[in-house]
N, C-alpha and C positions, 0 to 999 in steps of 0.2 A: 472480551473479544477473543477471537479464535479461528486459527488458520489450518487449509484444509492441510500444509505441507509440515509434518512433524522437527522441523528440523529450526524451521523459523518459530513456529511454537514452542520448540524451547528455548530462541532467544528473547521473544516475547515476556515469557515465565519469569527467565532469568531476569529482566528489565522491572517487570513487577514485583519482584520479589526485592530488589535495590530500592524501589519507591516505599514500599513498606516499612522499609529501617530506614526511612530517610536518607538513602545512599541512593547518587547518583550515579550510574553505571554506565562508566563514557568506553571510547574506543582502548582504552588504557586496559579498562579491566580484561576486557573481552578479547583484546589480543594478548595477554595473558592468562587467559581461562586453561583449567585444568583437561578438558575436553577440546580435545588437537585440532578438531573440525570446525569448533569455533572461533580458534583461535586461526589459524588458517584464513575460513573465511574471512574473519575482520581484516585481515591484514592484506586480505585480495582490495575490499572494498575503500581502505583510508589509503592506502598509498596510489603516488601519481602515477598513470601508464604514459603519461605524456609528459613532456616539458615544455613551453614555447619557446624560440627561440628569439635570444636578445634582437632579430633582425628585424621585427616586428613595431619594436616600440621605437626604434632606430626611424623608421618608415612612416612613424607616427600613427600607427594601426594597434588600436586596442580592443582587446579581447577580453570579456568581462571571465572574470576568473570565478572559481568553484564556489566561494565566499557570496559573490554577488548575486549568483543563481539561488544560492542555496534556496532561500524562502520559498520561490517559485516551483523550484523543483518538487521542495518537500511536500505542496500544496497539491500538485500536479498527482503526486505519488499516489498521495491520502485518497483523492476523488478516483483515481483508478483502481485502488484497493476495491474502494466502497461500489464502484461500480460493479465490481466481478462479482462481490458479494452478491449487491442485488440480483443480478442477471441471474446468479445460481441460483437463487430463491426463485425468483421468477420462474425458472426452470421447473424447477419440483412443483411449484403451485399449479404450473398450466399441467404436469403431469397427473399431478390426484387429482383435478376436474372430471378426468375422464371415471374415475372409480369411484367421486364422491354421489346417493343417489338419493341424500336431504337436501332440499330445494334449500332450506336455510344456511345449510352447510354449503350449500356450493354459492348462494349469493355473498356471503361472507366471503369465500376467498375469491371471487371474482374479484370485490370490491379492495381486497386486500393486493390482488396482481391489477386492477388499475392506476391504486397509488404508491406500487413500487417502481411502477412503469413509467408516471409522471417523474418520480424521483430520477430514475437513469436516466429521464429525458434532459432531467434538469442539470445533472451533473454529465452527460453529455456534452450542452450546449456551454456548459464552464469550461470543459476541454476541448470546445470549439471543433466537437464532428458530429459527424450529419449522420443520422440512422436512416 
C-alpha cells in the first residue's frame, strides 16, 4: 500500500516495519518517536479535545464514547481510503483512453474503469451516499 501524502507514508513504513520484527507499534512508540513531527502528530490525534460533562449521565443521556465507535469508525475510514484510491485511478484511466489508439489496449482499460467503477459504487453504497 502507498500513500500519495509523504508524511503518512512514513507512518505507514514505520507501522510495517514494527510488523516485520514482530513488534506492535501502538500510540506509545510513536509519541515518542525520534522525529518531532510524528511525535506531535500522535499526540494531536490520542488525546481528548473534549471531555463530557458529569451533567449528562446525571440526566440519564448517554453518549457512546470513542471505545464504542471505534470499529465503525475504523471501517468507515478503511472504505474511504480505498475509495479515493479508486477514484484516482479511475481518473488516470479515463485520462489515457483519450491517448490509447490499440482497440485492445483501450478495451482492456475500459473494462478495467467499469469494474473499478462498480467497485466505488459499491463501497459508496457501504458509506451510504448517493453518486
Amino acid at each position: 500500500m502507498s500513500f500519495d501524502n509523504q508524511f503518512f507514508q512514513q507512518l505507514f513504513n514505520e507501522i510495517v516495519i514494527g510488523l516485520n520484527s514482530d513488534e506492535i507499534r501502538a500510540s506509545s512508540y510513536f509519541s515518542r518517536h525520534q522525529d518531532q513531527q510524528i511525535a506531535s502528530f500522535v499526540a494531536d490525534i490520542i488525546s481528548e479535545k473534549y471531555e463530557l460533562s458529569e451533567n449528562w449521565k446525571k440526566k440519564d443521556i448517554f453518549v457512546l464514547g470513542k471505545d464504542e465507535r471505534l470499529v465503525q469508525a475504523t471501517e468507515q475510514t478503511v472504505l474511504r481510503f480505498k475509495e479515493k484510491r479508486i477514484s484516482t485511478n479511475i481518473d488516470k484511466i479515463a485520462k489515457s483512453l483519450a491517448s490509447i489508439e490499440d482497440n485492445i489496449e483501450r478495451q482492456k482499460n475500459m473494462k478495467e474503469l467499469m469494474k473499478l467503477n462498480e467497485l466505488r459504487n459499491l463501497i459508496n453504497f457501504k458509506l451510504n451516499r448517493v453518486l
